[in-house]
N, C-alpha and C positions, 0 to 999 in steps of 0.2 A: 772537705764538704763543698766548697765553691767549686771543684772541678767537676763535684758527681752534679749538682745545680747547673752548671753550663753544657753539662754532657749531657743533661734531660734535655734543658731546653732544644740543643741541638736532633733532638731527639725526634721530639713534638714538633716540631718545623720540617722536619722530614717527611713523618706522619701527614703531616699538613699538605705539602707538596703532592706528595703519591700516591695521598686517595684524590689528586686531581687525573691521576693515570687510569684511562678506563684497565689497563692491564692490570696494576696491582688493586685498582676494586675488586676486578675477577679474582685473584689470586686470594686476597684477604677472605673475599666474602666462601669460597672455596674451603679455605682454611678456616675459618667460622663453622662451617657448617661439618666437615671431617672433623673437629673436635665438640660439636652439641653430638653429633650422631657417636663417638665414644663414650661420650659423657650420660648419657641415656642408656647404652649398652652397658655397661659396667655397673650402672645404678641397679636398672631394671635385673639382668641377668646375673652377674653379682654376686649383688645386693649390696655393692658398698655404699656408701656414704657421697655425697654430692662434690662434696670437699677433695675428696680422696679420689674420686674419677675423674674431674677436673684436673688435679694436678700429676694425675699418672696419663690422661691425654698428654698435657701439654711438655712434661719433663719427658716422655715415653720420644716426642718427635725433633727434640732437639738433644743435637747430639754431645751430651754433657760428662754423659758417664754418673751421675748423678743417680744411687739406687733409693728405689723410692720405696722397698720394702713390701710391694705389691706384687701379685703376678693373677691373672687367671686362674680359676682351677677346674673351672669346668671345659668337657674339650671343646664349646661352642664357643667358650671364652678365648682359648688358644688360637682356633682358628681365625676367629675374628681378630685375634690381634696382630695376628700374620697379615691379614690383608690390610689392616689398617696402618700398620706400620711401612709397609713398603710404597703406598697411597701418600701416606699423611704424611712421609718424612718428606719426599719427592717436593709437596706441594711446599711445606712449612722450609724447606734450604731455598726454592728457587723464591718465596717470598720475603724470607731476609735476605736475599742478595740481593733483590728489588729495593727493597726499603734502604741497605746499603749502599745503592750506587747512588741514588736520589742524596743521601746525605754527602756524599764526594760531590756529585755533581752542583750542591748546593755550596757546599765551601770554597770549589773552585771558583764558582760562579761570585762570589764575596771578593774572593781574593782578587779576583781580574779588576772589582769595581773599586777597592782601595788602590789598586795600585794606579790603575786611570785616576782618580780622584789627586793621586800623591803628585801628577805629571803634570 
């Protein structure tokens, strides 16, 4: 439990950092908006549930393997999810890799200031 606790924090201190990056504001708010604009499609068009378009956007773009027991059935559902897929995964890998370098480059950045501190 105290690892998954430090591993948040490290988390939110990231978060903290990288929406000081005009880059990953674009990216984030980017990625924001490819997942409202799912999330309204699948509602509206559908007709699922709010709950259940949220979490088949966001499980749909990260690449988990994770089956969420959803699929489209209409073919403007299909279509649409071709395009959103190849859009929204794009956006949502190069924005955790954003948000991952920010946390390296935060730990190293710690790590340089203990060890000056230690000398």
């Amino acid at each position: 439990m105290l690892s998954f606790i430090l591993t948040l924090k490290r988390l939110i201190e990231a978060f903290v950092k990288a929406f000081k990056s005009p880059i990953f504001l674009s990216l984030f708010t980017t990625l924001f908006f490819i997942l409202l604009s799912g999330t309204l499609f699948y509602t509206k068009k559908e007709g699922w549930g709010v709950l259940d378009s949220i979490y088949f956007c966001v499980v749909s773009l990260i690449p988990t393997g994770v089956e969420t027991n959803l699929s489209p059935v209409t073919n403007l559902g299909k279509v649409f999810t071709m395009f959103y897929l190849v859009v929204g995964t794009g956006v949502m890998f190069i924005t955790l890799l954003s948000l991952g370098k920010t946390m390296i480059n935060t730990e190293a950045l710690e790590e340089r200031r203990r060890t000056k501190n230690e000398k």
